[in-house]
C-alpha positions as CSV (number, residue, x, y, z in Angstrom):
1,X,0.0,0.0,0.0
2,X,1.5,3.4,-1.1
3,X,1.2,6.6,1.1
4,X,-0.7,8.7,-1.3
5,X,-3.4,10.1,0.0
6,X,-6.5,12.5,-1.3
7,X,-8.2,15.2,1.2
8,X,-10.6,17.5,1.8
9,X,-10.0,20.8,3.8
10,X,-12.8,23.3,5.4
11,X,-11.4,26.7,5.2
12,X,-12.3,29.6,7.7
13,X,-15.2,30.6,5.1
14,X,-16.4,27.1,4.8
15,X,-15.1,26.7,1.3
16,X,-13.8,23.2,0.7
17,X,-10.1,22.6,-0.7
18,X,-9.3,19.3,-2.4
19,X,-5.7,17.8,-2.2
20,X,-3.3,15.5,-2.8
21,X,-0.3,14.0,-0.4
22,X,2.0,11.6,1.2
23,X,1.7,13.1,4.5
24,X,-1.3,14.7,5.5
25,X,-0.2,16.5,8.9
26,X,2.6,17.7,7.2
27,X,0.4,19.3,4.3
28,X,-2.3,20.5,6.9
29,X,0.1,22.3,8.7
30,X,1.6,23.7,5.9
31,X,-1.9,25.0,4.7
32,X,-2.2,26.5,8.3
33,X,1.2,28.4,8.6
34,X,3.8,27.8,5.6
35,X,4.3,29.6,2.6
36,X,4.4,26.3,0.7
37,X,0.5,25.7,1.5
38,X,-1.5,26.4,-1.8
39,X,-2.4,30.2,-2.3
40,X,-6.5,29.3,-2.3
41,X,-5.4,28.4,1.5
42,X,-3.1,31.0,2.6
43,X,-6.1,33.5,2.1
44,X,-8.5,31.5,4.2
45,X,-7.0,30.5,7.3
46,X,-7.0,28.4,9.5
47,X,-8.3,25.7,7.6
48,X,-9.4,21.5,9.0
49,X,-9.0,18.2,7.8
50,X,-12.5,17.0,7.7
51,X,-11.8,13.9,4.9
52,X,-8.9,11.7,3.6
53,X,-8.5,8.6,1.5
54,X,-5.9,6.4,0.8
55,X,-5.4,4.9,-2.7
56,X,-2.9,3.3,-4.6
57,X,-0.3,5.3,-5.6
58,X,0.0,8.8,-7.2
59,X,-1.9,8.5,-10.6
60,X,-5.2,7.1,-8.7
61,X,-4.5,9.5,-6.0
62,X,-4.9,12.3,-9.1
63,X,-7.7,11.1,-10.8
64,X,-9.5,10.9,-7.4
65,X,-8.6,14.1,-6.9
66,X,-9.7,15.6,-10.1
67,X,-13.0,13.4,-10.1
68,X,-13.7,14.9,-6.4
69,X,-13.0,18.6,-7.4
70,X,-15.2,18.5,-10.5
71,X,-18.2,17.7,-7.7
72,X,-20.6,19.8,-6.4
73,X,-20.1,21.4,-2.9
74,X,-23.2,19.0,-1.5
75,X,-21.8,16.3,-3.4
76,X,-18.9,16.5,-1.4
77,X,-20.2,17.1,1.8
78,X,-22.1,13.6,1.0
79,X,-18.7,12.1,0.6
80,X,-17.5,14.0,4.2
81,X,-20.9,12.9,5.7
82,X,-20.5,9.5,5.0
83,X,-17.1,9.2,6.1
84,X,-18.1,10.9,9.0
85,X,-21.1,8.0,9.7
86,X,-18.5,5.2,8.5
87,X,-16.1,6.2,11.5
88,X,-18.5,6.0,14.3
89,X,-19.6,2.8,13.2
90,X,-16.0,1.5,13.5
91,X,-16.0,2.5,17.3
């Protein structure tokens, strides 16, 4: 299993920012407080993981990516939701 991973970020104005990585509390933080966190960030701080995935390697992790950001904003709050329900029942 590869550590690519695809995320979702809330930003202060409750926009949503889609990502990719290989560390996702090093990319979080560097949306928070670096210069290297994407510019769409850096103007709405502080932002919060609120979804990741893990997939394969980078090419899937891009195509996921790409096929979340083309979604509609309740479209991917679906996909946050349902995370969201998935986790509590693994508890």
């Amino acid at each position: 299993m590869s550590n690519y991973f695809v995320y979702i970020l809330e930003c202060s104005d409750e926009t949503l920012y889609t990502g990719i990585t290989t560390d996702i509390q090093r990319r979080v933080q560097e949306h928070n407080k670096s210069q290297k966190g994407a510019k769409y960030t850096r103007l709405r701080r502080p932002v919060r993981l609120v979804y990741s995935e893990r997939c394969k390697d980078r090419s899937s992790a891009s195509k996921r990516e790409y096929a979340i950001k083309k979604l509609k904003r309740v479209d991917k709050l679906g996909i946050i939701a349902k995370n969201k329900r998935e986790d509590k029942n693994d508890i």
